[in-house]
C-alpha atoms as a printed R data frame, in Angstrom:
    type eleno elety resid chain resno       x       y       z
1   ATOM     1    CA   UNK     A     1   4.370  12.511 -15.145
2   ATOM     2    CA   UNK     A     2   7.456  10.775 -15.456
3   ATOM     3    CA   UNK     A     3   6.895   7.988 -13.040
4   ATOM     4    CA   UNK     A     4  10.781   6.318 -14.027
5   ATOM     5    CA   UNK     A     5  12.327   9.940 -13.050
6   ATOM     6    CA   UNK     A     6  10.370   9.995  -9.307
7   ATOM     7    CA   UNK     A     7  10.415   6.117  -8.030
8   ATOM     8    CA   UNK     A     8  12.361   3.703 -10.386
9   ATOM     9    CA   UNK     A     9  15.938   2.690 -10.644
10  ATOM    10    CA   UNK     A    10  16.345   3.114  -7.075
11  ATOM    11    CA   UNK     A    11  15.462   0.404  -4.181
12  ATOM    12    CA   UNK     A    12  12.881   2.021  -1.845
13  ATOM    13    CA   UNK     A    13  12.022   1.069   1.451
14  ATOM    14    CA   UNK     A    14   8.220   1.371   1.764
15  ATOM    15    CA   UNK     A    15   6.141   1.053   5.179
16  ATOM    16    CA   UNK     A    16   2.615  -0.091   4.664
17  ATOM    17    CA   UNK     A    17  -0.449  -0.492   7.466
18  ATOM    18    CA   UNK     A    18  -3.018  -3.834   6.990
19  ATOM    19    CA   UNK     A    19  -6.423  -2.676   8.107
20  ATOM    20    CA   UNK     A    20  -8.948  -5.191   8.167
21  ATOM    21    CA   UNK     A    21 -13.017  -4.737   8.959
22  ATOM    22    CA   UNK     A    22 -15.965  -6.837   8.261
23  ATOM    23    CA   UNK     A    23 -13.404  -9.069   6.493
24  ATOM    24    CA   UNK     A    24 -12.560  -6.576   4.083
25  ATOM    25    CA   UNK     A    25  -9.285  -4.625   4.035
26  ATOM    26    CA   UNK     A    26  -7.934  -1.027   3.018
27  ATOM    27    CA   UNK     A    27  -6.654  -0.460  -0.051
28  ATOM    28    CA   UNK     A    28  -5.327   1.981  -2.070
29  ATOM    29    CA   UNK     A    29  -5.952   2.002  -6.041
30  ATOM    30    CA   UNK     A    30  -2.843   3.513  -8.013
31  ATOM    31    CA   UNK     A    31  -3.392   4.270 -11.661
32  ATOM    32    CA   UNK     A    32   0.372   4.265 -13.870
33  ATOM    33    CA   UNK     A    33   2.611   1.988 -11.339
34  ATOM    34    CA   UNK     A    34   2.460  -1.379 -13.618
35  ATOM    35    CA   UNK     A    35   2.041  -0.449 -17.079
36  ATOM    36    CA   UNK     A    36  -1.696  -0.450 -18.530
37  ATOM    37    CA   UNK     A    37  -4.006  -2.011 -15.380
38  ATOM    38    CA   UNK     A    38  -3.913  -0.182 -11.866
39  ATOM    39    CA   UNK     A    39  -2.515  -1.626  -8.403
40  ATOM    40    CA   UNK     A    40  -4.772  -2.325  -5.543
41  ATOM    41    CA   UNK     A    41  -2.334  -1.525  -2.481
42  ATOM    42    CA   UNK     A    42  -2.405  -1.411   1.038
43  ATOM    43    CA   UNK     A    43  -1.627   1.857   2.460
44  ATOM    44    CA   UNK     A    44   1.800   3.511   2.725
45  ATOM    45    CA   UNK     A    45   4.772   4.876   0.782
46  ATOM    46    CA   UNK     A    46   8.501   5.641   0.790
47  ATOM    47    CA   UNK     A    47  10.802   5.792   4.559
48  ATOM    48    CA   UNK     A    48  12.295   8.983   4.283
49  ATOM    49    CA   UNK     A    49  15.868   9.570   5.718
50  ATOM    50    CA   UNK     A    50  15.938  10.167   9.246
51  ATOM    51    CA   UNK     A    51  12.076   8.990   9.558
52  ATOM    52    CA   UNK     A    52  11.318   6.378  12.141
53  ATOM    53    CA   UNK     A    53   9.442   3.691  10.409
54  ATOM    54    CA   UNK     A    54   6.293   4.147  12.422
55  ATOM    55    CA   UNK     A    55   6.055   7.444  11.986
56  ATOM    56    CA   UNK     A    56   6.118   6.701   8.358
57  ATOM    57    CA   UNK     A    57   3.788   4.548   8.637
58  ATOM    58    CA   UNK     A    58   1.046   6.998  10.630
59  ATOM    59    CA   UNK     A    59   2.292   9.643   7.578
60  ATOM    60    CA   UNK     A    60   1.185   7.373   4.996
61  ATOM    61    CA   UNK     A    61  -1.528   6.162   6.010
62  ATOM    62    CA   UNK     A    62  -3.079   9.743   6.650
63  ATOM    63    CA   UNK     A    63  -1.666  11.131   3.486
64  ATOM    64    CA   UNK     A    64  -3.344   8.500   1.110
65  ATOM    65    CA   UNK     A    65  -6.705   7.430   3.661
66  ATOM    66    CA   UNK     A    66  -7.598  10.816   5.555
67  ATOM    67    CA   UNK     A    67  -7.266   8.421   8.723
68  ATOM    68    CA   UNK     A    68  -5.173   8.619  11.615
69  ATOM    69    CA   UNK     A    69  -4.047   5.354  12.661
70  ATOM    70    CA   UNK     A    70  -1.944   3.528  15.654
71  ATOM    71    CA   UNK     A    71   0.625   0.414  14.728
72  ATOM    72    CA   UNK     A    72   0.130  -2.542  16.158
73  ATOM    73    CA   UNK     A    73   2.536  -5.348  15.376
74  ATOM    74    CA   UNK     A    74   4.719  -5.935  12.331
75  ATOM    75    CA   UNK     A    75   3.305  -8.741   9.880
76  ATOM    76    CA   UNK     A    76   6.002  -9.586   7.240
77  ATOM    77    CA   UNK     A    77   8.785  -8.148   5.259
78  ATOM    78    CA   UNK     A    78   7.987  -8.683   1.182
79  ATOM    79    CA   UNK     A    79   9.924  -7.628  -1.375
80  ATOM    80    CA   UNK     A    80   8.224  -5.938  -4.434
81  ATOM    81    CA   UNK     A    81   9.890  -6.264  -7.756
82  ATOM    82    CA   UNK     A    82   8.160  -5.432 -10.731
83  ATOM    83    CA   UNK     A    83  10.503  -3.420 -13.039
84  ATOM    84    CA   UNK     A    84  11.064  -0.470 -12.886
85  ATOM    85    CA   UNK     A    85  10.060  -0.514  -9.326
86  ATOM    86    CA   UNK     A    86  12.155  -2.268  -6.499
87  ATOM    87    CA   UNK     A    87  11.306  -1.816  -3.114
88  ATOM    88    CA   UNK     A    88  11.835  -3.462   0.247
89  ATOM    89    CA   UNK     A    89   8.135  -3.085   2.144
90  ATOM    90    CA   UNK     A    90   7.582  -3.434   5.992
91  ATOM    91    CA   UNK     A    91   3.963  -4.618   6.488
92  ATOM    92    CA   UNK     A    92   2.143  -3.744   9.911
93  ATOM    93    CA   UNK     A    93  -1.016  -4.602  11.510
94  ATOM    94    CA   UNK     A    94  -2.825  -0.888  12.417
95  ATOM    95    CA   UNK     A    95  -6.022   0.244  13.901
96  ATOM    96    CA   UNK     A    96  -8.170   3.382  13.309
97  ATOM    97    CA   UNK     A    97  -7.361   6.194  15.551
98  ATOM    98    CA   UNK     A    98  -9.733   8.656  13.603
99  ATOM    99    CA   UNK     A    99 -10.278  10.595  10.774
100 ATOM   100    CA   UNK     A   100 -12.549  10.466   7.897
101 ATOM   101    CA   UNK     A   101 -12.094   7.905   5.186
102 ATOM   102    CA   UNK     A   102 -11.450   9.938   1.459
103 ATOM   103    CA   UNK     A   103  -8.909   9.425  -0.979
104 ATOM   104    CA   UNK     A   104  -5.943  11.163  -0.435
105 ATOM   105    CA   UNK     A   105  -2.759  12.414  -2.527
106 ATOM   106    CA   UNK     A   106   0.616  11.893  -2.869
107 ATOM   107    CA   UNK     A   107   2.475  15.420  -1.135
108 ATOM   108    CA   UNK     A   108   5.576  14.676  -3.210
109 ATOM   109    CA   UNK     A   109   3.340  14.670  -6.865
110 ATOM   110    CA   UNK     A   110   2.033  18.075  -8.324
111 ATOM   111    CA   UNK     A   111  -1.868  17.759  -8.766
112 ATOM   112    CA   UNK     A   112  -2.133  17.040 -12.278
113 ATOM   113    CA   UNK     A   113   0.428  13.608 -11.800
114 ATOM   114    CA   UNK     A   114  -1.746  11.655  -8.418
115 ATOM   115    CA   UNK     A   115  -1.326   8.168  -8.759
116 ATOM   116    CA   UNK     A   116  -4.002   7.631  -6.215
117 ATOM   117    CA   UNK     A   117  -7.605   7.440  -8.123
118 ATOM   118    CA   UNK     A   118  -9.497   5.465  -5.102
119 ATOM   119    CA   UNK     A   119  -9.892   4.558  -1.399
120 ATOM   120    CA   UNK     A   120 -11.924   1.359  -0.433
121 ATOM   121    CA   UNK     A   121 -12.733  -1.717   1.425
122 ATOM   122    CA   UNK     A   122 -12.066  -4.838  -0.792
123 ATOM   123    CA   UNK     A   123 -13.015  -8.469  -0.237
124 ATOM   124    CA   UNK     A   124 -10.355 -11.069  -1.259
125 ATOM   125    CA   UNK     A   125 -12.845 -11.741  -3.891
126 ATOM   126    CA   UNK     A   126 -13.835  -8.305  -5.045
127 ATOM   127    CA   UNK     A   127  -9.754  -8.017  -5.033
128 ATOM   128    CA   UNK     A   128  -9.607 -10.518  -7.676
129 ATOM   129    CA   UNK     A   129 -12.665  -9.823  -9.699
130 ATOM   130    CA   UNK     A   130 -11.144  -6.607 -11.176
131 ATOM   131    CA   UNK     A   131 -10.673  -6.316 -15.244
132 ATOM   132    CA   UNK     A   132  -8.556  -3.451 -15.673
133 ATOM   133    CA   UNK     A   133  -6.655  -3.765 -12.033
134 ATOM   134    CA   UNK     A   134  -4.255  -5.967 -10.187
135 ATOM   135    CA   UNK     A   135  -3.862  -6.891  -6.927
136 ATOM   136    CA   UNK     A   136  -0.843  -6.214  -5.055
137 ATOM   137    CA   UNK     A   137   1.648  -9.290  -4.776
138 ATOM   138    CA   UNK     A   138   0.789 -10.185  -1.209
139 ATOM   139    CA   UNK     A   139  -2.345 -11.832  -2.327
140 ATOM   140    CA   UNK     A   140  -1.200 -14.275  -4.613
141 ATOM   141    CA   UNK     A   141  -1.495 -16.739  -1.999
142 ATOM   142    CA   UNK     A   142  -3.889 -16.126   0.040
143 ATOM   143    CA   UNK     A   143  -7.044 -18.424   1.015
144 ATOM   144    CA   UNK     A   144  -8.236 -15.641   3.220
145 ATOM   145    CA   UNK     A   145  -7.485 -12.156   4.250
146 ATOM   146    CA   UNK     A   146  -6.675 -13.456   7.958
147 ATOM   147    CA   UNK     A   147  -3.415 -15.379   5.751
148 ATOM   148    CA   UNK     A   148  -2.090 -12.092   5.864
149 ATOM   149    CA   UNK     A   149  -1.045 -12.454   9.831
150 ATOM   150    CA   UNK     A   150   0.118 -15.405   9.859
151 ATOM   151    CA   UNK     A   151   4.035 -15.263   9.748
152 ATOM   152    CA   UNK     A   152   5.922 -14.743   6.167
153 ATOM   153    CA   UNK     A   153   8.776 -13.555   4.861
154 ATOM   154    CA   UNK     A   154   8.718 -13.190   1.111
155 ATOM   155    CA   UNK     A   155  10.961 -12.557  -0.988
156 ATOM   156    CA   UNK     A   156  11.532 -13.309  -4.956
């Protein structure tokens, strides 16, 4: 897959949900985004025109988690630059509605190009730990996972 051709060159807006239990939170591991190691992720993905951002979000979320979630409140605004990729990303606190955990797909990809290999709880630590992955930019500066609601704006 051509991964330049479908996201790159191009500044996305992405909406992404922060679930948190038994201080561990959802993410989302993406194999092919930044070069040779994957990205640990919180759920989410690309606005689409005319798409209200929470609906987005709820999309997302199911698409790549199995699980249907609510919104709660926004978190932060961060901006994600790590060429080719540019992309403005709205961060929101959400809570499980129901569903069944599994890792999901990417509608948009044909079945032999998923970027999504894996679905899991991580630990700040376990986050870190990881050899051939790297964490998403939102935890560079993190002491704990609770950092993540205190109020931030980020931006390179």
């Amino acid at each position: 897959m051509n991964l330049n051709a479908h996201y790159s060159g191009k500044l996305r807006v992405r909406v992404c949900g922060v679930l948190i239990e038994d201080k561990k939170i959802l993410l989302v591991r993406h194999q092919g985004i930044t070069g040779k190691y994957a990205l640990w992720s919180p759920p989410g993905g690309g606005l689409a025109y005319g798409e209200k951002v929470l609906d987005c979000l709820e999309r997302e979320f199911r698409e790549e988690t199995g699980l249907a979630i609510t919104p709660k409140r926004f978190l932060f605004l961060r901006e994600f630059l790590n060429e080719p990729l540019h992309a403005l990303e709205l961060f929101f606190e959400v809570a499980i509605l129901g569903g069944t955990l599994k890792t999901g797909s990417d509608p948009e990809l044909s079945p032999d190009d998923q970027l999504i290999q894996e679905v899991a709880f991580k630990s700040l630590a376990e986050i870190r730990q990881e050899k051939d992955a790297i964490p998403h930019q939102i935890f560079e500066d993190l002491i704990d996972l609770d950092d993540l609601f205190m109020p931030q704006h980020r931006f390179l």
